[in-house]
C-alpha positions as CSV (number, residue, x, y, z in Angstrom):
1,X,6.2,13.3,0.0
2,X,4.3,10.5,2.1
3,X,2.5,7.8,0.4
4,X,-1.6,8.3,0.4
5,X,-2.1,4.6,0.9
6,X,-1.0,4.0,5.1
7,X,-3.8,7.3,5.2
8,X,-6.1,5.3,3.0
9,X,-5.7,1.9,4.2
10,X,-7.4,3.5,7.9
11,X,-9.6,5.8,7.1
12,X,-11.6,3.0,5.3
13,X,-10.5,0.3,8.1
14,X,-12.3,3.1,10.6
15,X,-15.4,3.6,8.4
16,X,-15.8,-0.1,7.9
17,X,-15.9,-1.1,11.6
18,X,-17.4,2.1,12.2
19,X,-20.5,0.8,10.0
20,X,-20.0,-2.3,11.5
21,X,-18.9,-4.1,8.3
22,X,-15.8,-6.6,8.3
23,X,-12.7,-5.3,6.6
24,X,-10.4,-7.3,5.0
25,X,-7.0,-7.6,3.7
26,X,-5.9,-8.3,-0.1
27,X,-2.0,-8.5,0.9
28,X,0.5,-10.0,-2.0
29,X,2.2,-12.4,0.2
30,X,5.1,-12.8,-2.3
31,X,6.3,-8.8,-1.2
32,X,10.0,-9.5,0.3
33,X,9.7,-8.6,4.3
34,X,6.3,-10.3,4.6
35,X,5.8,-12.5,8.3
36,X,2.2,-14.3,6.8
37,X,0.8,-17.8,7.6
38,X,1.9,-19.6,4.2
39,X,-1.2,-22.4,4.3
40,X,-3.4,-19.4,3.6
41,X,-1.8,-18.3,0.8
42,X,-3.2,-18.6,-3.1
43,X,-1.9,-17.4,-6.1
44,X,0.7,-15.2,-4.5
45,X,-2.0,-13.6,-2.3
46,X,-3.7,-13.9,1.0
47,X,-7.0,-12.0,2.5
48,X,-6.3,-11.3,6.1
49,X,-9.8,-10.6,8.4
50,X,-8.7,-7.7,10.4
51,X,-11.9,-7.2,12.4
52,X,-11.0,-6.2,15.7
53,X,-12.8,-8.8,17.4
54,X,-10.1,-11.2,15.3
55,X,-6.7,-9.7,15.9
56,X,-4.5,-8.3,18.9
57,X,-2.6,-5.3,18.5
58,X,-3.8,-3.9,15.5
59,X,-1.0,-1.2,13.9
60,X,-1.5,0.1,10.7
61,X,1.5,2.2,10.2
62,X,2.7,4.4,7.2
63,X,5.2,1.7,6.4
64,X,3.8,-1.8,7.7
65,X,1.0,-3.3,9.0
66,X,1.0,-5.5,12.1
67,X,-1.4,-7.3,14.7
68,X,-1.6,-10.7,16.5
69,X,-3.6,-13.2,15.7
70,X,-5.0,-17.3,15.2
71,X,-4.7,-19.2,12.4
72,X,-6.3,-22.9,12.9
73,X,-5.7,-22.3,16.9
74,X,-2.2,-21.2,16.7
75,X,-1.2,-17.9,17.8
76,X,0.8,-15.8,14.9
77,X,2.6,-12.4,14.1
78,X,1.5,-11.2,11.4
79,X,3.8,-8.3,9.8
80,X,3.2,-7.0,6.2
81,X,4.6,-3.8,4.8
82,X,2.1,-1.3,3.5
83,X,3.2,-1.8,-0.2
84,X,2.0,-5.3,-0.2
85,X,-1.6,-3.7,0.8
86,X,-3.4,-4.5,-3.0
87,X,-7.1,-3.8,-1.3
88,X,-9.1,-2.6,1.7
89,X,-12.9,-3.7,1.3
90,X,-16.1,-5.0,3.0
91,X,-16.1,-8.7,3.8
92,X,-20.3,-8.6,3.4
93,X,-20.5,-6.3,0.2
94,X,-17.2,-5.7,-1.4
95,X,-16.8,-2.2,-0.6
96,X,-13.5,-0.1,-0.2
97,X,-10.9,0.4,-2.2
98,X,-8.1,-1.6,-5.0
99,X,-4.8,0.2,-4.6
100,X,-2.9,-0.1,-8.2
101,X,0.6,-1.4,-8.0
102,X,2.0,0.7,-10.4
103,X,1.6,3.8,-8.3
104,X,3.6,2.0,-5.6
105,X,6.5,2.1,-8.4
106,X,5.7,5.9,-8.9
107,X,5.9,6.8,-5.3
108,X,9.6,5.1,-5.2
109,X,10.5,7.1,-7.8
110,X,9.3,10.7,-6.1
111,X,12.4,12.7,-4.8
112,X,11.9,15.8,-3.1
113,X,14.9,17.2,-5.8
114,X,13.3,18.3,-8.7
115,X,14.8,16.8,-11.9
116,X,18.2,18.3,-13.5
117,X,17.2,21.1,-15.9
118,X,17.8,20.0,-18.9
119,X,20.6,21.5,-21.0
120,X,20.6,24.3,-22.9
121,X,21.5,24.1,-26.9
122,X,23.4,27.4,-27.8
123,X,23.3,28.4,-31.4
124,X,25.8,30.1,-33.1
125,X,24.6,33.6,-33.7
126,X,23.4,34.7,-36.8
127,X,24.6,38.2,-38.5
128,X,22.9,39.6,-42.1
129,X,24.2,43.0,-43.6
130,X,21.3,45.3,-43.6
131,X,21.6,48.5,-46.1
């Protein structure tokens, strides 16, 4: 099965410009196959503004997220996978959502194979003399 966060992630990015409210990015920039700017980064993390008045080329996929643009006048590529996606939410009021990381770990974990039965303990059988 899919993840629900790519579906997440822009259906609020759509109601947020659609309201005409600034969304932005919580992105952990230490997730391995991240392309950020690493003077923005703080603690491990960076808030991207992905208004689309700011960035080029705006793709928000099911497995990354990608779009052009400045950072202190210098053109960029910025390229994040989804899974590094910690929060969606309102530049003026803090609204959206916090994605928890731990369901990221659950969604790895999902197989479409259901899990081996497990097995079956047979007991010897039983016999009693009934007169």
């Amino acid at each position: 099965m899919t993840s629900l966060k790519p579906y997440l992630i822009r259906s609020i990015y759509e109601w947020l410009v659609d309201n005409s409210l600034t969304p932005h990015l919580l992105v952990n920039a230490e997730f391995p196959g991240s392309s950020l700017p690493t003077n923005y980064i703080e603690n491990g993390k960076i808030v991207l503004n992905i208004r689309p008045e700011a960035v080029q080329g705006l793709h928000l996929g099911n497995e990354e997220i990608q779009f052009n643009a400045r950072f202190a006048g210098k053109a960029m590529h910025i390229s994040t996978p989804t899974k590094a996606v910690l929060a969606i939410y309102a530049k003026e009021n803090g609204k959206g959502m916090v994605f928890d990381p731990e369901e990221e770990d659950d969604d790895d974990n999902d197989n479409d194979t259901p899990p081996p039965p497990e097995p079956r303990v047979v007991k010897k059988p039983q016999l009693k003399i009934v007169k």
